[in-house]
N, C-alpha and C positions, 0 to 999 in steps of 0.2 A: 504494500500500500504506500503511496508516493504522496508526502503532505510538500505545501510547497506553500510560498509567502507570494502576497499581489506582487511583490516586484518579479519575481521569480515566474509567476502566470505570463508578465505580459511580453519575459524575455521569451517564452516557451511561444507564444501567439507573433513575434518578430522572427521567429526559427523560421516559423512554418510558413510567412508570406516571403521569406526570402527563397524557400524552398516551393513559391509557384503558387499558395493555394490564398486568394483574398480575404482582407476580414469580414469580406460582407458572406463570403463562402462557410467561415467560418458564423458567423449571425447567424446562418442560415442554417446549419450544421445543431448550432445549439436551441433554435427554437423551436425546429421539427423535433430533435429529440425528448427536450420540455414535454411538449405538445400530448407527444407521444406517451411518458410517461405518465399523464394527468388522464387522459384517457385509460390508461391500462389501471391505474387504482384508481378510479372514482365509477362506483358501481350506479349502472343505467344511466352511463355517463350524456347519451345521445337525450336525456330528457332535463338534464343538468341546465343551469345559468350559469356562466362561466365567466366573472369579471376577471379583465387583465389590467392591471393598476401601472402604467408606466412613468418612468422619468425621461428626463430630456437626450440622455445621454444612452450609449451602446447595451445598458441593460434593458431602460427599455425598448431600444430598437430589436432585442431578445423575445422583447414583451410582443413586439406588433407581427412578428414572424409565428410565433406561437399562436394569436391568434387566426390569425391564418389557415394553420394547421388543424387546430382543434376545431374552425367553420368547413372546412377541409373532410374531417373525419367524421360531421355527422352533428357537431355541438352546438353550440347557440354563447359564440362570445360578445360583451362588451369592451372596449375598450375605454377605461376611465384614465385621461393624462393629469397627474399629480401638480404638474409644476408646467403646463401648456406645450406646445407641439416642441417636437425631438430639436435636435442644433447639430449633431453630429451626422456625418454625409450618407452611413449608412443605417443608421436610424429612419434618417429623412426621406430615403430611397423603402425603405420595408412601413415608412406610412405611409407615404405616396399606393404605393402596393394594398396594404389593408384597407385603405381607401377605396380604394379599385375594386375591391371585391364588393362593398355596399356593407362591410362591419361595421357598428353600430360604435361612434366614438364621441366622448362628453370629456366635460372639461369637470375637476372636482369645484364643487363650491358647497361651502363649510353648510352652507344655508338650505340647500336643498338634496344633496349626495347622499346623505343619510340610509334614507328609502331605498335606494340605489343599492348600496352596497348590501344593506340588510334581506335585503329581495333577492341574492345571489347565492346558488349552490357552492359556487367555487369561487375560490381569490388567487390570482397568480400575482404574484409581489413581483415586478421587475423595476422598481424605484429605482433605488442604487445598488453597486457591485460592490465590485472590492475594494476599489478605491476611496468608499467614502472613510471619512476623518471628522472629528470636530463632532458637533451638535446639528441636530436633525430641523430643519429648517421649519422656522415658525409658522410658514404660509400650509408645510406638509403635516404638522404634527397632531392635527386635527382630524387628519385621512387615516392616521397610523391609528390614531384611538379607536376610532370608530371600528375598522379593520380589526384588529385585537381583539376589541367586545361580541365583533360580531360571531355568530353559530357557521359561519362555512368554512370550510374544510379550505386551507392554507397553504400554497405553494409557492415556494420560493424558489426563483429562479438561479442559481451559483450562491448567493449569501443571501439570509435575511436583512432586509433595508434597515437602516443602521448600523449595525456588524460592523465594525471597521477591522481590519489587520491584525491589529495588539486581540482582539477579539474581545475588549469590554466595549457590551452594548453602551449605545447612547442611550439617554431616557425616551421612553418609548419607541424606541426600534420592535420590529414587526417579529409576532413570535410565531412559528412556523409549525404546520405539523409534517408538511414536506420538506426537505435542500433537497434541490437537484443542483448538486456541483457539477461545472463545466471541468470537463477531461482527470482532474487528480482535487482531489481532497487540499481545502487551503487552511491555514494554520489557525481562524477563526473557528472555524468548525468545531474543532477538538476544545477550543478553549469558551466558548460559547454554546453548549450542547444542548442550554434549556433553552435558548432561541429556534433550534435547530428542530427539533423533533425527529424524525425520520431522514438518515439522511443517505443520499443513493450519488453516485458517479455517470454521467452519460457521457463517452467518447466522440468527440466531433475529428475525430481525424487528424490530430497536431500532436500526437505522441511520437516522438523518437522510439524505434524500435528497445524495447526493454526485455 
């Protein structure tokens, strides 16, 4: 089993585009296999509501590929943006796409998202990855509570949002009953386990043979 630190992840994701394969390939890699796993454990998943919670950045561009997949395999996603549309080129390119397809996407507001999230079978947490640091931003922390309280069944897409690196959650970072870690096991995980709840590995193809 291969534990490894964000910095360590993103020298492993520079390997692999030097070796031919893009990060959007790689996006794409990790949000069909997400997708996939939420399907395989969420029982009569085809009758499920499936909120996908993203951020602006490369996790949630995880988040809008997955939904994709899971409107793909039969499900019925929403896409709810935490902190308003993606910045990152291939985030921006996989909404462009969820778009496309006619997925259903809202922006949070403290005021009326409530109902939203409460009304949902499933939450896929794609906020932040690995890289977040510091304190969970005032505009999200609102999203995060409600999420927490609520009765649907919790997935997180590589880390629970808030989770940072050192693996002390921030106050109110999102408590998981799924991780789907992207390719290896990272060093939050282990030290963060009550955030974590079940936590599984999906290979997207950027492992050096071992």
């Amino acid at each position: 089993m291969r534990i490894v630190s964000a910095s360590e992840m993103k020298e492993i994701e520079r390997a692999a585009f030097e070796r031919g394969m893009s990060y959007c390939d790689m996006m794409e890699n990790a949000g069909r296999a997400a997708a996939e796993y939420i399907k395989d454990n969420t029982k009569n998943f085809e009758t499920k509501l499936c909120l996908i919670v993203v951020g602006t950045g490369n996790n949630g561009g995880d988040g809008y590929v997955a939904a994709r997949y899971i409107k793909n395999f039969g499900g019925t996603p929403i896409i709810m943006m935490a902190a308003g549309e993606p910045k990152t080129p291939d985030a921006i390119k996989n909404f462009e796409l969820a778009k496309a397809m006619g997925i259903e996407m809202i922006k949070f507001d403290p005021k009326i998202s409530a109902a939203v999230i409460y009304g949902c079978d499933v939450i896929v947490d794609c906020v932040y990855g690995t890289g977040f640091h510091g304190a969970i931003r005032d505009s999200v922390r609102p999203l995060f509570d409600i999420i927490n309280d609520s009765d649907a069944v919790k997935f997180s897409v590589d880390i629970p949002s808030g989770v940072p690196d050192s693996g002390s959650p921030a106050e109110g970072a999102i408590k998981a009953d799924h991780t789907i870690a992207v390719q290896y096991l990272k060093r939050a995980h282990i030290s963060a386990l009550d955030h974590c709840g079940r936590i599984t590995t999906i290979d997207i193809n950027i492992g050096m043979n071992e």
